[in-house]
N, C-alpha and C positions, 0 to 999 in steps of 0.2 A: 441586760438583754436576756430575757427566758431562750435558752436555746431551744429546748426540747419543744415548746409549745409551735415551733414556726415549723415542726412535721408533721405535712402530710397523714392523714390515715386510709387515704386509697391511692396507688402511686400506679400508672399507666409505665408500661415495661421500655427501656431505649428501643426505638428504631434503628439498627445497625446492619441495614443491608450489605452487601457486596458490591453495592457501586459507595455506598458511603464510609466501605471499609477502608477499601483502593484509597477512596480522597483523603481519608487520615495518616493511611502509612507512606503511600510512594512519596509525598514532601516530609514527615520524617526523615525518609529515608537518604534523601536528597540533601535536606538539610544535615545528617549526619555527616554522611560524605562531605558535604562543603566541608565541615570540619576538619576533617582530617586532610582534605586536603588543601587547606592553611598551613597546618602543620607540618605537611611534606615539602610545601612550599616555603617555609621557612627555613625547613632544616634543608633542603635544594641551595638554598641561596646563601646561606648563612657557611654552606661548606665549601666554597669558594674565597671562606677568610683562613681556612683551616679545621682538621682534624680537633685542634684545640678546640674552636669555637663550636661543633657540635657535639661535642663529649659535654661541655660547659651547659651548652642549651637544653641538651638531654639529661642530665644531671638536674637542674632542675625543674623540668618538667614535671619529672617524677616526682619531685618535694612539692611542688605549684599543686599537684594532680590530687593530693594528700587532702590539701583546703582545701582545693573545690568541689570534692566529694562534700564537707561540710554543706556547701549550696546545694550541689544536687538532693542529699537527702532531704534537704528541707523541702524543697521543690517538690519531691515526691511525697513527701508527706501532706504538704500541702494540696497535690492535685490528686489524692485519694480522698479525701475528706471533700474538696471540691465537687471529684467526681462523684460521689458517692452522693451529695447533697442534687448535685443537677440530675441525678439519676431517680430522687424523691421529688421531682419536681421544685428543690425549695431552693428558690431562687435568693433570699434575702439570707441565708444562713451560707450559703454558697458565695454571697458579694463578703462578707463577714470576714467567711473562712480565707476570703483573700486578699484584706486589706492584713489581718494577724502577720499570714505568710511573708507581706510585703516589710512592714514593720523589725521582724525578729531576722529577717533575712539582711537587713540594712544594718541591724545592729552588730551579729554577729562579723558579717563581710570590714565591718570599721576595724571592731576588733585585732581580731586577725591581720591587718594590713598594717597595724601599729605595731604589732609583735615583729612579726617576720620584716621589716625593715629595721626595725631598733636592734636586732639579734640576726643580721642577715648570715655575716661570716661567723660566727661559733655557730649557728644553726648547720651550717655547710661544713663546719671540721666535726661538729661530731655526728655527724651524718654521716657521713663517708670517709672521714677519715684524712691520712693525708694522700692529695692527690698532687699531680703536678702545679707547678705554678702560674701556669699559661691558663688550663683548667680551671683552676680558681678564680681568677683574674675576670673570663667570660661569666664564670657561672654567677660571681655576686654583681658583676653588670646587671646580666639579666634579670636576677633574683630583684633587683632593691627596682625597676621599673615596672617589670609586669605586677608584683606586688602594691603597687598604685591602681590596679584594673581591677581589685577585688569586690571593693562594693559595686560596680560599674558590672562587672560578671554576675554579683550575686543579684543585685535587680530584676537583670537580662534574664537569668534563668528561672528566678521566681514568677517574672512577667510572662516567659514561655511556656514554662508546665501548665499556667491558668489558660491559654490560650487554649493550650492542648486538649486541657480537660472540658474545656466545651469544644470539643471535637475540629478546632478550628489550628491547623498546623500549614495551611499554607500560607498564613503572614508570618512567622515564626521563619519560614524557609526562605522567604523573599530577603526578610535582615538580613540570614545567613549568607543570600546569596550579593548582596551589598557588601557586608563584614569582608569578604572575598575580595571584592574589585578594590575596596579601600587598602585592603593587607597587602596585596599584589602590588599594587600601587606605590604605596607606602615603603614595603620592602625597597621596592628599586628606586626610588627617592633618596630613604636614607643611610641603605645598606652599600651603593654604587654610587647612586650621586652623592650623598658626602662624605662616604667614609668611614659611617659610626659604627659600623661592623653587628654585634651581639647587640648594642643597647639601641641598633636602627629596626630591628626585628623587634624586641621589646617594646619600642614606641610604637611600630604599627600596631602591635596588638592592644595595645591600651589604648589608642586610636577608636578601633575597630570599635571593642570592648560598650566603650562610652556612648558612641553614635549609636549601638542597638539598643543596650539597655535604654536611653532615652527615647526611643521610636518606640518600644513596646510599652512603656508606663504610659508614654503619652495617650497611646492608641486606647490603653485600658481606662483612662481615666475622660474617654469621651464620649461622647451621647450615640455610639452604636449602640443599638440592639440587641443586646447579647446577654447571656445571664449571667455572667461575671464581668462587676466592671469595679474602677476603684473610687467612686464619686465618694466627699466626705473624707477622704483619706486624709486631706491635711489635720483632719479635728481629731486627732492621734487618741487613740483608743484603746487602751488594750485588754481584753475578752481572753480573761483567764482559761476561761473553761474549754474554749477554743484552739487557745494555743494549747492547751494538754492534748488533746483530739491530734492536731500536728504535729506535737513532736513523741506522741506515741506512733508514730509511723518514721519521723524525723531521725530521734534518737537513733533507735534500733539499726536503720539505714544509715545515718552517717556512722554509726562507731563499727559495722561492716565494711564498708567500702574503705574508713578509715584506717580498721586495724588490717584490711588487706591491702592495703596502700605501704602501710610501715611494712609488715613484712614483703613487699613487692621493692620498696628500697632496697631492706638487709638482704636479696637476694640481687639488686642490683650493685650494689656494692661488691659482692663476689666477682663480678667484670672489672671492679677497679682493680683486683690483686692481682686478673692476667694482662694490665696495660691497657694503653689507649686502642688498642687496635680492636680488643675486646667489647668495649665500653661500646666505640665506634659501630661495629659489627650490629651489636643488642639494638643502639639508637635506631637505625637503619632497618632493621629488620621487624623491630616493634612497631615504627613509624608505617612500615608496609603490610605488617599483620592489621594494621589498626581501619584498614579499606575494609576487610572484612567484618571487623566485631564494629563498628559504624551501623550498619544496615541494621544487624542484630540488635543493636541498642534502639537503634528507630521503631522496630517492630517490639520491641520491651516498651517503651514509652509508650507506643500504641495499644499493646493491650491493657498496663494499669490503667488509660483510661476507660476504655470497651469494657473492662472485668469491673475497675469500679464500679459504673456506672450502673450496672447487670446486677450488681451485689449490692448497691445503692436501694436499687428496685425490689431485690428479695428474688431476684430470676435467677439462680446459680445453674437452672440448667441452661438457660442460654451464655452463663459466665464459662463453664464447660469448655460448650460446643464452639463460642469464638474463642477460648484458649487453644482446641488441638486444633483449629484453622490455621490461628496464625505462628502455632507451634511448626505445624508443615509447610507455612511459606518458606519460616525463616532457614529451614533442614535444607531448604532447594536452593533459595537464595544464596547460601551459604557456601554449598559445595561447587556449584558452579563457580562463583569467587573465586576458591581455594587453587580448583583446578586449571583456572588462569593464572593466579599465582607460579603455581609448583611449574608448569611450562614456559612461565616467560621470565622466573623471577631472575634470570642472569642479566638479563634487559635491562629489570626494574632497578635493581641494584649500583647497577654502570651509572645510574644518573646522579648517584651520591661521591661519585670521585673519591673512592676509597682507596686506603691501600690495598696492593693483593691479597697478603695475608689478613685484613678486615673483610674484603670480598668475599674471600674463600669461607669466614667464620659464617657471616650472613646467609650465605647460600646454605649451608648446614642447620642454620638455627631455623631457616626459612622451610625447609623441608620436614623436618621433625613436627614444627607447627603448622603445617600442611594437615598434615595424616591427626593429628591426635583435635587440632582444632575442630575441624570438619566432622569429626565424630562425639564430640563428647560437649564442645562448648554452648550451643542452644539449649540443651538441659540445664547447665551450668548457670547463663547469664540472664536468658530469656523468659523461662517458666519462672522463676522468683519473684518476678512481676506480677503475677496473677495470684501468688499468696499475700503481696505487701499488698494490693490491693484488694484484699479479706479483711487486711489488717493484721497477717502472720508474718509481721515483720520480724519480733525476734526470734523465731526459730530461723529463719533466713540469715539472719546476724550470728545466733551460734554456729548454724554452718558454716558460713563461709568463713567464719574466724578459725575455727577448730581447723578446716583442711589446710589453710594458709597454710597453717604456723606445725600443723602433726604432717602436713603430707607435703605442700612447696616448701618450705624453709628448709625444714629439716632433710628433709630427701635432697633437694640444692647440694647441700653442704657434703651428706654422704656420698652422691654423687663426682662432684664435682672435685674433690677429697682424696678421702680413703681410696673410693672407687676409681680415681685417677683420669676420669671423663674430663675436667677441664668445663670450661663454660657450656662445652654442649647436653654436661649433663645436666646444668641451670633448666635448660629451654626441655630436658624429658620428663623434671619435677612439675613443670608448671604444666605439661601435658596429663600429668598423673593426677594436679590438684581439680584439673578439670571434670578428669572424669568422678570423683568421690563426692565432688560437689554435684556433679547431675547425679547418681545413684541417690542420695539424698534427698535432693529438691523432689525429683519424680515418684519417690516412694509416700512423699508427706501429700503432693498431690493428688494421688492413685488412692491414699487411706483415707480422704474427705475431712482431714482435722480443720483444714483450715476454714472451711463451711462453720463452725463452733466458734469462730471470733468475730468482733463487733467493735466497727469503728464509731457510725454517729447512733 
């Protein structure tokens, strides 16, 4: 397949009104939330077996969280190149761009799910080290089932960035909001009605998992009308030139999110040396930070598509002007969050039946990440989106590796340490990594470099 030849040489700019903006973010937005709150719903329900069983489930999360950034990047790399394709009008290199995506997404997510079950428990001692044995007990429960949901997840998400990127996010939300009544479900099935504690949370999600990804392949691969769809898929193809396109945006993006994943463990690991109560505290509190940075990721997803597709066209002044749109939804959205948070979070907290001394931790890490989120994190999370969608993913990647590991890790440690802060000085590192990573991202934006890079 000549790729180059199936471009366009006069390309009509996206139409991206404000009523068409609204339809693409508020069901990110929503389906974000559902997310997490799955996740709050599990860790809700799951703390009713014990302290143990949420430290166990949070503990791996964070490992689980590691792979699926693998998915996501590909997803993103995939729906740049998509979008960017639907943005030239070129509908046949765009169907292309997403049967690859679907392809290396399947193979990878196999990968992976053969590793992390043959190596579950050494993965988790040298991970973290040694933890209790109750701890352990939950976490490689968990660990060795939801790591069956991996190709199921990676599908799911390859199948929903392609959605995305033809500006279409409210089927995407509707799964999400399905995935919900099945998990919910499911929980109290097998977490109260039978008993199975951590591995009855695990099933629902691999439950969940399985049902969306087959809904969304299915839906791609049918005769809607849409410019990305996955006909031909079975007559396995693979378009070299293609998947270089993908995982030059891919790479870049998974070994970002992945190496601030590892160092987001070895920082969480720092909670196992002050006790469960610690561990507990972080679970809990990260669990309820995560309502916020939800929305944000909704409106990051929304704009690699809008910027794509803008940048697709050759219109970077409209690529611009809808980045500081939805750079100032998400500053509003954000802080109103926050400040329901910081007022009610003694509320929020009470529902995870903690100990005192865990309560009291949460309330402290919850406050610190109040103030420093709210100011620094949109630069941080959200404008990176509209460079990887230039295709300036690795500078994105050098940054955010460098503050991880020069400004969170390290500050963690002197913090929490020397300095004798204890785990609260964990949650003013990662308040600090925030801010060095928006002074960055904003400065690369404001200088026009990434105007100079070239995806298709």
């Amino acid at each position: 397949m000549n790729i180059e030849s199936e471009i366009p040489l006069t390309v009509a700019s996206p139409d991206w009104n404000n009523r068409r903006l609204f339809g693409l973010l508020w069901p990110l937005i929503v389906e974000q939330l559902l997310l997490v709150m799955m996740g709050l719903v599990d860790m809700m329900m799951v703390s009713y077996v014990g302290e143990h069983a949420v430290s166990g489930v949070s503990l791996v999360d964070t490992v689980n969280f590691l792979f699926i950034t693998a998915f996501n990047a590909l997803a993103t790399g995939g729906s740049v190149v998509a979008s960017q394709y639907i943005g030239r009008s070129d509908e046949k290199n765009a169907r292309c761009s997403a049967r690859q995506l679907v392809y290396v997404s399947a193979i990878i997510s196999l990968v992976l799910m053969i590793f992390t079950m043959a190596a579950c428990r050494e993965f988790l001692k040298i991970v973290y080290g040694n933890i209790a044995d109750d701890v352990m007990q939950s976490a490689r429960i968990y660990f060795l089932i939801t790591a069956l949901s991996y190709p199921f997840l990676a599908l799911y998400t390859a199948a929903a960035a392609l959605f995305r990127s033809m500006g279409n996010s409210k089927i995407t939300m509707k799964v999400a909001v399905l995935v919900n009544i099945l998990n919910v479900a499911g929980n109290a099935l097998f977490i109260y009605g039978m008993g199975l504690g951590v591995a009855g949370a695990a099933l629902s999600t691999l439950i969940g998992r399985a049902i969306a990804a087959f809904i969304l392949i299915y839906l791609l691969m049918g005769n809607r009308p849409q410019a990305i769809n996955l006909h031909g898929i079975s007559k396995i193809k693979f378009e070299p030139e293609m998947i270089k396109r993908i995982l030059n945006i891919g790479i870049p993006s998974g070994l970002e999110t992945s190496m601030f994943q590892v160092g987001k463990i070895l920082v969480t690991r720092i909670f196992t040396i002050f006790g469960t109560a610690a561990i507990a505290a972080n679970a809990v509190s990260g669990t309820i930070n995560s309502i916020g940075f939800m929305p944000g990721s909704g409106y990051g997803m929304g704009l690699l598509v809008i910027a794509g597709q803008y940048i697709g066209a050759g219109d970077y002044h409209s690529a611009k002007r809808y980045t500081r749109k939805i750079m100032i939804i998400a500053y509003i959205t954000y802080l109103v969050i926050n400040v329901n948070v910081f007022l009610f979070m003694d509320q929020i907290a009470g529902f995870f039946k903690l100990s005192p001394e865990a309560h009291d931790l949460c309330l402290s890490f919850l406050k610190i990440h109040c103030i420093t989120s709210t100011l620094f994190w949109c630069f941080s999370f959200v404008l990176p989106n509209a460079l990887k969608a230039a295709g300036d993913a690795r500078y994105v990647m050098i940054v955010a590796a460098s503050t991880m590991w020069l400004v969170r890790v390290c500050s963690a440690y002197i913090m929490a340490f020397p300095l004798g802060l204890g785990p609260v000085g964990v949650i003013l590192a990662m308040g600090a990594d925030f801010l060095f990573r928006g002074i960055f991202f904003g400065a690369r934006w404001f200088s026009g470099k990434w105007m100079e890079k070239k995806v298709i």
